[in-house]
C-alpha positions in Angstrom: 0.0 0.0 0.0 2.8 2.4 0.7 4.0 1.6 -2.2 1.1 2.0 -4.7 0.7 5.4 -3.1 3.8 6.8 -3.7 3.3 5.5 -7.4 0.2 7.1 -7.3 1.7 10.4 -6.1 4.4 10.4 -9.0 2.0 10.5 -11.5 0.0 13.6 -9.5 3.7 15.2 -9.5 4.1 14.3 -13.4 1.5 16.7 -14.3 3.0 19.5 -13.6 6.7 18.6 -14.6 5.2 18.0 -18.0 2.3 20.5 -18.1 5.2 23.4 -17.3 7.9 22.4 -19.9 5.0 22.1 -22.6 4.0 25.9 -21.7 7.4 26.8 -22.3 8.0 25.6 -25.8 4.3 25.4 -26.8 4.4 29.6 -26.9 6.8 29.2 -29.8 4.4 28.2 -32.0 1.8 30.5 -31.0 3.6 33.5 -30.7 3.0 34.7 -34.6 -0.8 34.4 -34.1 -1.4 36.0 -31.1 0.7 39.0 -32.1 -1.2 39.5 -34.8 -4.6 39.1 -32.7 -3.2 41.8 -30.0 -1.4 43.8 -32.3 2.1 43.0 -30.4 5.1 45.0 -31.7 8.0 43.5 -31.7 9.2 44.3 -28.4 5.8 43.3 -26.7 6.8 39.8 -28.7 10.0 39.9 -26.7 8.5 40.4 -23.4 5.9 38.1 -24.0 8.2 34.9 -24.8 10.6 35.3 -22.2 9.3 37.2 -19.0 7.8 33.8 -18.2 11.5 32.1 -18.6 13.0 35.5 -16.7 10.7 34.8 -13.8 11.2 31.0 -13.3 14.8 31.7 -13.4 14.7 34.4 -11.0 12.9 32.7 -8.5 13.3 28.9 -8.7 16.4 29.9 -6.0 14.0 31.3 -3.6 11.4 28.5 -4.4 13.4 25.6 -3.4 14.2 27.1 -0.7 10.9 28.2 0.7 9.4 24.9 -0.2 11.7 23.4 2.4 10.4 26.5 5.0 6.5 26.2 4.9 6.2 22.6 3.1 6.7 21.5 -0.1 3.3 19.9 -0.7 1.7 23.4 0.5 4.1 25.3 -1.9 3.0 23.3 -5.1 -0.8 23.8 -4.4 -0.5 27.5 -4.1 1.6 27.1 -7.2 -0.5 25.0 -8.9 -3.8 26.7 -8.4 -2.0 29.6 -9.1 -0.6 28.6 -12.2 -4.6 27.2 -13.4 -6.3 31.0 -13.0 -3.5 32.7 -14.8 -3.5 30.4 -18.0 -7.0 31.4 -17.8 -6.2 34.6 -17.4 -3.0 34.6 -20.4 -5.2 32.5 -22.8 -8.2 35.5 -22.6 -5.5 38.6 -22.9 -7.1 41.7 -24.7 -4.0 43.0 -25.1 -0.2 42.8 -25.1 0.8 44.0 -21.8 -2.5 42.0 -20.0 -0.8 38.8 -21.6 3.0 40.2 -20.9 1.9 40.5 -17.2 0.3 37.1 -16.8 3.0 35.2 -18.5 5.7 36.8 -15.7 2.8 36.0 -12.9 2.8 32.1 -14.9 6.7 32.4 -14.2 6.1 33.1 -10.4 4.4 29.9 -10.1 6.1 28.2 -12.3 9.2 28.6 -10.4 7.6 26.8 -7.2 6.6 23.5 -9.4 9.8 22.1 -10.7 11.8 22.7 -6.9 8.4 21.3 -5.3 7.7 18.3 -7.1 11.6 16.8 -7.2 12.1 17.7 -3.4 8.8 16.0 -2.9 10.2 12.4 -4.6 12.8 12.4 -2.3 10.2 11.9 0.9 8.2 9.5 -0.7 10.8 6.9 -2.4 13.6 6.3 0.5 15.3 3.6 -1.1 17.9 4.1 -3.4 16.6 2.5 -6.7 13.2 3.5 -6.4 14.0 7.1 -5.9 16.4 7.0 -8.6 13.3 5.2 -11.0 10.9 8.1 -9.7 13.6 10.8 -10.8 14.4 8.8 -14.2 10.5 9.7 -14.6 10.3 13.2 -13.4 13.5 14.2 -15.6 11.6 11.9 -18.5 9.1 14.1 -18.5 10.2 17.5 -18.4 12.2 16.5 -21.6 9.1 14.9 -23.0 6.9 17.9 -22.4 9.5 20.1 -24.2 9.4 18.1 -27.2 5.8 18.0 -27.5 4.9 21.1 -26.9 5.4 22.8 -30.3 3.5 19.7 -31.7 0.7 19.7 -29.5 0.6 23.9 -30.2 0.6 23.1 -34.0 -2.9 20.9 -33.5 -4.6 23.0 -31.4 -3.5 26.2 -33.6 -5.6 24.5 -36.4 -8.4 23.9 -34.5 -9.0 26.4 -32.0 -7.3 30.0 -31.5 -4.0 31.1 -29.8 -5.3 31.0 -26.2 -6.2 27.2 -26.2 -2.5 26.4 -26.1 -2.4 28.1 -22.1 -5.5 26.0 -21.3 -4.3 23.2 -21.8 -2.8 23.1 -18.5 -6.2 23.9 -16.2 -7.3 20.4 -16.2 -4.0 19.2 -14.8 -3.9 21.7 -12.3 -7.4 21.1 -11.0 -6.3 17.3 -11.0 -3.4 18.0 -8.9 -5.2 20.2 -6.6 -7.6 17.3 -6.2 -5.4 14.3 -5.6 -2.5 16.0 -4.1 -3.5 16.3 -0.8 -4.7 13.0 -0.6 -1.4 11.4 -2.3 1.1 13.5 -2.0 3.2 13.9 2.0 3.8 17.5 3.3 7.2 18.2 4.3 9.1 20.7 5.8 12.6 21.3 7.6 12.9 21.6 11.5 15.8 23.8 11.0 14.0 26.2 8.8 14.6 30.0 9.9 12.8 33.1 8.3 13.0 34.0 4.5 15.7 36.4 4.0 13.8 39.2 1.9 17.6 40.9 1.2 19.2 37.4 -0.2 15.4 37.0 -2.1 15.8 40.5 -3.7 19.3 40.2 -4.5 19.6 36.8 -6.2 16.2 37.9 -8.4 18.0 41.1 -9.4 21.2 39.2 -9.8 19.6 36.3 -12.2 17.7 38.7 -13.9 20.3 40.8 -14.9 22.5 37.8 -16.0 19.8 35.9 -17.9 18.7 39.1 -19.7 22.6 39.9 -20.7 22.9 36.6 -21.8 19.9 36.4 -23.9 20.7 40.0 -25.2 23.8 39.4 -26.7 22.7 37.2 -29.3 20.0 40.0 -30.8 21.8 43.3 -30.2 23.6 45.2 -32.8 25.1 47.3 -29.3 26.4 44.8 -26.7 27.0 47.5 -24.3 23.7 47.0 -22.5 23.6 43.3 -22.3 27.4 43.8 -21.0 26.7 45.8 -18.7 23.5 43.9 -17.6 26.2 40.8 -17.0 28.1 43.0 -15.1 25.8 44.4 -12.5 24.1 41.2 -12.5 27.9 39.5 -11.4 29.0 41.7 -8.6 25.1 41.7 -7.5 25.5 38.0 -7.3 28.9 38.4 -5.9 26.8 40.5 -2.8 24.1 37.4 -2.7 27.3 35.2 -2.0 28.6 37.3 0.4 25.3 37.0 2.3 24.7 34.1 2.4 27.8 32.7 3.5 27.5 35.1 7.0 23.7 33.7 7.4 23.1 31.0 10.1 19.9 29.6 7.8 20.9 31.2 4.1 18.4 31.1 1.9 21.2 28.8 -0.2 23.4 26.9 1.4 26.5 27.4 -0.7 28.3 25.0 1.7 27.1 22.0 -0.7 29.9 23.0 -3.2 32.2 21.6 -0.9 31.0 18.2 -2.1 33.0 17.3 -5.0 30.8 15.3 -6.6 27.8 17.9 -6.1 29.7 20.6 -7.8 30.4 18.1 -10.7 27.3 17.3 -11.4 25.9 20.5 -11.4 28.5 21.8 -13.6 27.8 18.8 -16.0 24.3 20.0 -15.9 25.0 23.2 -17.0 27.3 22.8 -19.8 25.1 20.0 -21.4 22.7 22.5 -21.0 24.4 24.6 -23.1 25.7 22.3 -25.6 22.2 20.6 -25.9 20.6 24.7 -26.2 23.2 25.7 -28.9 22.8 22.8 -31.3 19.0 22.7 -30.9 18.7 26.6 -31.8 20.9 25.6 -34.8 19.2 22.6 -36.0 15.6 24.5 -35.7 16.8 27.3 -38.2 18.3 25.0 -40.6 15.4 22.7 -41.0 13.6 25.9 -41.8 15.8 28.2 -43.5 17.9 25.9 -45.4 15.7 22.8 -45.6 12.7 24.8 -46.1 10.2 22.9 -43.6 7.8 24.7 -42.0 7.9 25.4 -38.5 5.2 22.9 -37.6 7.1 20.1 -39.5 10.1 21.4 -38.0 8.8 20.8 -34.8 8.1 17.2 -35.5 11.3 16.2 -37.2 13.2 18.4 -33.8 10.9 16.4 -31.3 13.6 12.8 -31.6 15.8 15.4 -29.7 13.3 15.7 -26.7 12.3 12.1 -27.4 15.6 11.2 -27.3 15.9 12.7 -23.7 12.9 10.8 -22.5 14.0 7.4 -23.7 17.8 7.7 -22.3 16.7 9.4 -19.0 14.0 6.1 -18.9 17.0 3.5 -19.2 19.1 5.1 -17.1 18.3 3.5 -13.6 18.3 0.2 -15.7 21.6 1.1 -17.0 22.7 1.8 -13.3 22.2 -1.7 -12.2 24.8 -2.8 -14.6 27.7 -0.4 -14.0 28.6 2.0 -11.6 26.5 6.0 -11.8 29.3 7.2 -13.0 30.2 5.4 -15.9 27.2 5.1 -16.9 27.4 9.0 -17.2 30.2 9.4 -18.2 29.6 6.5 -20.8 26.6 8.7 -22.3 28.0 12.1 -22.6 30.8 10.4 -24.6 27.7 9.0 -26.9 26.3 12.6 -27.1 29.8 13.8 -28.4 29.6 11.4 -31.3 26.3 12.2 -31.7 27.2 15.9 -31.7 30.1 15.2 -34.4 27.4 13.2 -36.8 26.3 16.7 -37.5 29.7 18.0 -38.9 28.6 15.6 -42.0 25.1 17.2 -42.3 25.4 18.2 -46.1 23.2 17.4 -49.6 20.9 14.6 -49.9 21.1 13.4 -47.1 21.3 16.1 -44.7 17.9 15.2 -43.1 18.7 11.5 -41.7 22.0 13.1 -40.8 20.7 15.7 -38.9 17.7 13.4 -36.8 20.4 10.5 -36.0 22.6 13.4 -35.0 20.1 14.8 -32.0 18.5 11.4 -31.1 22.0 9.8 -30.5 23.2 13.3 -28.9 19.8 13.4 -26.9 19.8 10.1 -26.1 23.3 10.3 -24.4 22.5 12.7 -22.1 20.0 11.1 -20.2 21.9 9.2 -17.7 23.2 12.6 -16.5 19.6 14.4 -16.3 18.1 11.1 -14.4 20.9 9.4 -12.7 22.9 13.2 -12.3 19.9 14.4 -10.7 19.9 12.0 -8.0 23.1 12.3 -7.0 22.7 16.3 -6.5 19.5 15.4 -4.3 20.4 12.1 -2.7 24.3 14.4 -1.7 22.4 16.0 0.8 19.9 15.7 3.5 16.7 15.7 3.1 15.5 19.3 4.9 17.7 20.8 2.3 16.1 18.8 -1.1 14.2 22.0 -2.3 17.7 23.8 -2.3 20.2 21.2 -3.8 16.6 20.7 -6.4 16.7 24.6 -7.1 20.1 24.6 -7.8 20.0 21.9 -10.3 17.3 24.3 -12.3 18.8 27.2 -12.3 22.1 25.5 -13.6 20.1 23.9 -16.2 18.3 27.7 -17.0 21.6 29.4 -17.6 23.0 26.4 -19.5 20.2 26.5 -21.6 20.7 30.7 -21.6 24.4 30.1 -22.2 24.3 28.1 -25.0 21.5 30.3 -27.1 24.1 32.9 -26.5 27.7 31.4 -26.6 27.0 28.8 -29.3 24.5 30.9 -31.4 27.4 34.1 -31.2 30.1 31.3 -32.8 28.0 30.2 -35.5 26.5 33.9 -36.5 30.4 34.8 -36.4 31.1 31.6 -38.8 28.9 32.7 -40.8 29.8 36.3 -41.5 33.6 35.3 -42.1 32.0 32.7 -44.7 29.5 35.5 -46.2 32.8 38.0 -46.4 30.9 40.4 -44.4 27.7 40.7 -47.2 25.3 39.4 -44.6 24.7 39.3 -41.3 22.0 36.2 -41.0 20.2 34.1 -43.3 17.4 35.8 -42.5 18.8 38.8 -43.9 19.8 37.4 -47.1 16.6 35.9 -47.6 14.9 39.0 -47.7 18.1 40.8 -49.6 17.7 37.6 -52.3 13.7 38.9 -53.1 15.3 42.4 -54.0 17.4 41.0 -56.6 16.9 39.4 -60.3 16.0 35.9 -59.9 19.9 34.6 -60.6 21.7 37.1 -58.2 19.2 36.1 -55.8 19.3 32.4 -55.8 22.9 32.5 -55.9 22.9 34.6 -52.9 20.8 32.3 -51.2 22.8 29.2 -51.9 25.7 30.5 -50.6 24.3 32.1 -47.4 22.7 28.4 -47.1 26.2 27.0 -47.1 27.4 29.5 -44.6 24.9 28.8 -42.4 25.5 24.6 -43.1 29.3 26.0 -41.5 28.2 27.4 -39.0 26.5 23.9 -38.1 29.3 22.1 -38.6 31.3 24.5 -36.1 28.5 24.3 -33.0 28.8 20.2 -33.6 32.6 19.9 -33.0 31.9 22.2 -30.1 29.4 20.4 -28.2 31.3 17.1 -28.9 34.5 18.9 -26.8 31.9 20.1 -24.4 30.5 16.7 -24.0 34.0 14.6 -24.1 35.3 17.5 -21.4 32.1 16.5 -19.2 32.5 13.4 -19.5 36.3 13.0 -17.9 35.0 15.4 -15.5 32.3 13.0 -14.2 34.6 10.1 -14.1 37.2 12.1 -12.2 34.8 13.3 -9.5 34.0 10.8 -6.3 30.7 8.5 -5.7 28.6 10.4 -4.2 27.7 9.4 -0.7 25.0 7.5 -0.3 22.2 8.7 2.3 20.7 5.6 4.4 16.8 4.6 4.2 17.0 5.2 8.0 18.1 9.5 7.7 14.8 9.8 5.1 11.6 10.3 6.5 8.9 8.2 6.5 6.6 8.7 3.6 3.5 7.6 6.0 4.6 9.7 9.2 5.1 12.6 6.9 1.8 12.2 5.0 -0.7 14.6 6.5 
């Protein structure tokens, strides 16, 4: 019986975990409609798509934290209902800044779901296997979510209008809200102190700040802003640091970088973040710009990456049994950096099989680090301080992701310049250029800018393979993780309440 409920509970915490990652990418597709519907200007565009990211990265710090403070069951049913009324609320917008300001409210809440729901796995599976099976199916779906959201935003967009895609997640919500407290066991830390509103406003300013010049860098024509975003944002963080290491009860306990193989897994984390981010945002574009798909079969022929996720995050505890964690890590990241170097061939005919093997295989390599990596940040510590060690994962995986949009997309647009001798800054731009010209000048133009861009492919693939090699003899350097007895967990039907 103790056993089926936990199960049971796993699937209430699924719906979130794979409702929120679908909301994320879903918008993608839906962004072109509903700015045309609100009359959106370019900026309001901007706003819209990423002051939900902005605020989940902000806050999922603070989250994690509080979860552990006034109980993590509690924390995901605000959240949750929370979440339900304002995808009401965003899918019924009348106008740009009405939808701007529910998305960053949808961020708010969004940020106490993730934190919430793996800090909850760790109270209800206490032995080792079983937790590390319940992560393997959290982390499954996040990356499942994420690959199905553009699809399932390309059915309902040609059946129903822009705001179905946020409604989607109201009959989760209300099912989580229903079953949770029946399934689900409240826990919170007897060590918890009071919320430090200084540490809260200064890591939100701090993250902000970064995440913004990060994401900035890519689109302006200036980088002094974004430059100077980063640095504010750095020596604000620096201050959040400073704080926190003087506080009795921090609102992060930075002491769990002295664990070796904490710090090594979170680092893995972010830099396959960043190497997964940078060759997705490449592979999108040229399966529409130089293959010519459209974005909704675009977003089909990307989804083995997500898929790819899913299925090795699925066989990692299986994989586990048979080799030690970190091997079996460390044996995956090196089958993402061939998969990553498949893409260097991408070229002619047979470009699109290339390119699909290239992010399953790539894909499919990471998942022992997202399922079996995970585990070993959360099973590192003790269980009061879950909703931290599960807040830092996310933010590392939020700025690898940020980081690699930036890093890798800024090394192929520079590839591509140097290949275009300085006559074109994007493909984009020579696409439009190209109508402007006779019909030979401009298919000549476009050719070539193709091929540049094919470069610049072929550059980001040898660097997420070094990214992926150089994580992998990281992982195998660091040392096992300790491993936290059934007896220090609690006791899934003491805790329930």
């Amino acid at each position: 019986m103790r056993v089926n409920r936990a199960w049971l509970g796993l699937v209430v915490l699924m719906l979130p975990t794979l409702l929120v990652a679908m909301d994320t990418t879903a918008l993608l597709l839906a962004l072109p409609q509903l700015s045309a519907d609100l009359g959106a200007t370019n900026v309001e565009q901007l706003w819209i798509s990423d002051s939900y990211g902005f605020m989940v990265a902000g806050l999922v710090i603070t989250m994690g934290t509080l979860g552990d403070r006034i109980g993590r069951r509690r924390l995901l049913m605000i959240g949750g209902a929370a979440f339900a009324v304002l995808s009401v609320v965003a899918a019924f917008a009348v106008n740009p800044l009405m939808l701007i300001v529910a998305r960053a409210l949808l961020g708010v809440a969004g940020a106490t779901l993730a934190p919430s729901t793996l800090a909850l796995i760790t109270n209800m599976f206490r032995e080792g296997r079983q937790r590390g099976k319940a992560i393997a199916i959290w982390a499954t779906c996040q990356f499942t979510g994420g690959a199905l959201g553009p699809v399932l935003a390309g059915f309902l967009l040609q059946h129903f209008w822009w705001g179905s895609v946020f409604l989607v997640a109201v009959p989760a919500m209300a099912l989580l809200l229903l079953a949770g407290p029946v399934l689900l066991p409240e826990f919170r830390s007897d060590q918890a102190g009071r919320l430090d509103p200084a540490g809260v406003g200064l890591s939100l300013v701090a993250v902000l700040l970064m995440v913004y010049g990060i994401k900035q860098l890519t689109v302006e024509s200036m980088p002094i802003v974004p430059a100077v975003a980063l640095v504010v944002g750095a020596a604000i963080g620096f201050l959040f640091v400073r704080r926190q290491l003087r506080l009795e009860t921090p609102l992060l306990d930075l002491r769990l970088f002295r664990n070796r193989p904490f710090t090594a897994v979170l680092v893995a984390l972010a830099f396959a973040g960043v190497a997964m981010a940078g060759t997705g945002l490449l592979v999108t574009q040229y399966l529409q710009s130089v293959l010519g798909f459209s974005p909704v079969a675009s977003a089909v022929l990307f989804a083995p990456m997500g898929l790819g996720v899913a299925v090795g995050t699925m066989t990692a505890p299986a994989l586990a049994r048979r080799v030690k964690q970190t091997t079996a890590i460390a044996g995956g990241l090196v089958g993402s950096a061939l998969g990553s170097l498949l893409l260097v061939g991408v070229d002619g005919a047979s470009a699109l099989p290339l390119v699909m093997t290239g992010i399953a295989v790539l894909a499919l390599g990471t998942g022992p680090l997202f399922a079996l990596g995970t585990g070993l940040v959360v099973g590192s510590v003790p269980p009061e301080r879950a909703g931290s060690a599960a807040s830092m994962s996310e933010t590392g995986n939020y700025f690898g992701g940020s980081l690699g949009f930036a890093l890798l997309g800024v090394v192929a647009a520079v590839v591509y310049r140097s290949r275009m001798d300085g006559t074109s800054d994007s493909l984009a731009d020579a696409v439009a250029a190209g109508r402007h010209l006779p019909a030979g000048q401009g298919a000549e133009l476009l050719h070539t800018a193709r091929e540049a861009f094919t470069v610049g492919l072929h550059v980001t693939g040898v660097v997420a393979a070094v990214v992926f090699a150089g994580l992998a003899v990281l992982i195998l350097t660091m040392r096992p993780a300790t491993r936290t007895t059934p007896a220090a967990l609690p006791d899934y039907e003491a805790t329930r309440s």
